[in-house]
N, C-alpha and C positions, 0 to 999 in steps of 0.2 A: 498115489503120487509118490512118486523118488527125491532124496535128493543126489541131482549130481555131480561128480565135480567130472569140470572141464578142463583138461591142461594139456595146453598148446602154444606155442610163440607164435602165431600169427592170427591175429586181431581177428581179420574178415572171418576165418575160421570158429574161431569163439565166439563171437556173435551168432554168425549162424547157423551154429550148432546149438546156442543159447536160444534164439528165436525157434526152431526146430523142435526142440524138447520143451519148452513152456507151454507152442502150444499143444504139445499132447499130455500137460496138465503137471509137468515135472518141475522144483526146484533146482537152481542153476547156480553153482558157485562155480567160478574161474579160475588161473591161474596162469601164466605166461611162461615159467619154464618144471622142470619136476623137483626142486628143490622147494619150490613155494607154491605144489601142487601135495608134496607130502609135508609139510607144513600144515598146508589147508584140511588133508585130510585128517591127520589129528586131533585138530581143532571142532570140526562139523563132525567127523564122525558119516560122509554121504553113506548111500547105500550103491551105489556104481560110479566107478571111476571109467571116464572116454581118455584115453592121451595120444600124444601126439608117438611119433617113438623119435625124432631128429630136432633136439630141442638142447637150449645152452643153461647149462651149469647141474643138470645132472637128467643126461635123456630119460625115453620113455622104457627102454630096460631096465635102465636101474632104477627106474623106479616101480614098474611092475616087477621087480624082483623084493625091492624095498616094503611095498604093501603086501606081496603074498609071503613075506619072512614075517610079517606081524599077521596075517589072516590066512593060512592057505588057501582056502575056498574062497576068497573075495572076487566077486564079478566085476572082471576090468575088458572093456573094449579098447584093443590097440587101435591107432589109424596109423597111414604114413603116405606120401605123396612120393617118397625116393628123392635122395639128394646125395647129391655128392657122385660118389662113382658106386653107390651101394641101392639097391635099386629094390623100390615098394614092398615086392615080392618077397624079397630076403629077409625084410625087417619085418614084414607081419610073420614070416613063418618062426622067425626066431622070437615075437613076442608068443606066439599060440605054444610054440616049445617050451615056455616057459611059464606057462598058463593063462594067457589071456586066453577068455572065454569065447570071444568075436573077436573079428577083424575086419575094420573097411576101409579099402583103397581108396585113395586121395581122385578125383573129386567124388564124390557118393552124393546118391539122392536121399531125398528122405522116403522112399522105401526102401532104399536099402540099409537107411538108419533103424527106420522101425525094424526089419526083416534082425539087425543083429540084438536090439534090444529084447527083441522078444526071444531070441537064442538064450540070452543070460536071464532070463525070466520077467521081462520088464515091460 
């Protein structure tokens, strides 16, 4: 059993990615943007971070940049559904460029959850 943290701005998302990961037996901490996602992490200390990468008051780059300047090797799964004029594709490849370990495109099943967690050994 992990614990994870989840950071994401939208609700339906967190939830069920929270339903999703419990029940394959994993702790779930939250957070709704990456300022009060590395906050969280701090605090818990998880063993895998899931984020969003298009999130308000500090995205999921700088915040996967923010956890592997304190951890290099830290297992983070990017996700991203694409918004704006900057499109899914771009943003997961720019979180994996920057060491996210996974990445899965916005909507994803839960095999394709399980398929990245077990990428990051999980």
């Amino acid at each position: 059993m992990a614990k994870i943290l989840v950071v994401d701005d939208e609700a339906l998302i967190r939830d069920m990615l929270r339903q999703m990961l419990t029940r394959l037996g994993h702790r779930v901490t939250m957070a709704d943007d990456g300022k009060l996602g590395l906050d969280y992490f701090n605090e818990i200390k998880p063993d895998l971070v899931i984020t969003d990468i298009i999130m308000p008051n500090k995205d999921g780059i700088q915040l996967i940049m923010s956890l592997l300047n304190q951890n290099p090797d830290f297992p983070i799964i990017a996700m991203s559904g694409g918004r704006r004029a900057v499109s899914a594709e771009f943003n997961l490849d720019s979180a994996g460029l920057l060491g996210a370990k996974a990445v899965l495109q916005k909507p994803f099943s839960r095999e394709q959850l399980q398929d990245a967690l077990q990428m990051v050994g999980f």
